[in-house]
Each structure stands twice: as structure tokens, then as C-alpha cells.
Steps between C-alpha positions, in 0.01 A plus 500: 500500500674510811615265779709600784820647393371343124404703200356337153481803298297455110622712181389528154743558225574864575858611545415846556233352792768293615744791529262717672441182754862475590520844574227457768687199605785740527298739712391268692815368654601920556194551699495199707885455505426163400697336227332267244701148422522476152729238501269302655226590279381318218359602154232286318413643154210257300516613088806718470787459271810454637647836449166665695510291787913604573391814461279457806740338663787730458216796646415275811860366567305188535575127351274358208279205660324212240157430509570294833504723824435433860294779745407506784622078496250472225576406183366724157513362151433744256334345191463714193 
């Protein structure tokens, strides 16, 4: 889903998938000479262990969110 400069991107449990998405990510920014704000980015993972979800977080450069987020001004609870 996307909203102006906003992107709410949905993964399964794939690291390999995951891999191969950061490396368009990574593509991305060369093409465009855009640069994508990780550190501003924020990583919501529902039913991982703990040792799954940093390694997500360590690929994306991104910081682990809890089941509470705000997008868009709009609050999500994720209920599993």
C-alpha cells in the first residue's frame, strides 16, 4: 500500500524473499538516485521468535515495532 512518500510493504517468513526484496530496494534507490530512510522505517513482524524477527531487522536496517503502529495517522493493532 502506498500513500504519498509512504510505503506499507507485507512479507511472509522468507529470508531468502526478504533478501531478494532488499536488493530491489537497493536498485531502486541506484536507478532513481533516491535513497530509502531506513532509520525511519519500522519493522512489524506478527509470530516470529525473537531471533527471526532481528534477523529481519538487521537485513532492513530498520527498528522492531510491537503490535501497536501508527500509518498514515491511523492506528493498527495486530491481533493474533
Amino acid at each position: 500500500m502506498q500513500y504519498a512518500d509512504d510505503t506499507l510493504l507485507f512479507l511472509e517468513n522468507n529470508l531468502e524473499k526478504a533478501c531478494n526484496l532488499k536488493w530491489l530496494l537497493v536498485c531502486f534507490e541506484q536507478m532513481l538516485d533516491m535513497k530509502i530512510n531506513y532509520d525511519e522505517s519500522d519493522l512489524l513482524m506478527v509470530g516470529l521468535e525473537e531471533d527471526q524477527a532481528n534477523e529481519f531487522a538487521r537485513l532492513f536496517c530498520c527498528k522492531k515495532v510491537n503490535f501497536l503502529i501508527s500509518t498514515w495517522g491511523f492506528p493498527f493493532i495486530i491481533i493474533s
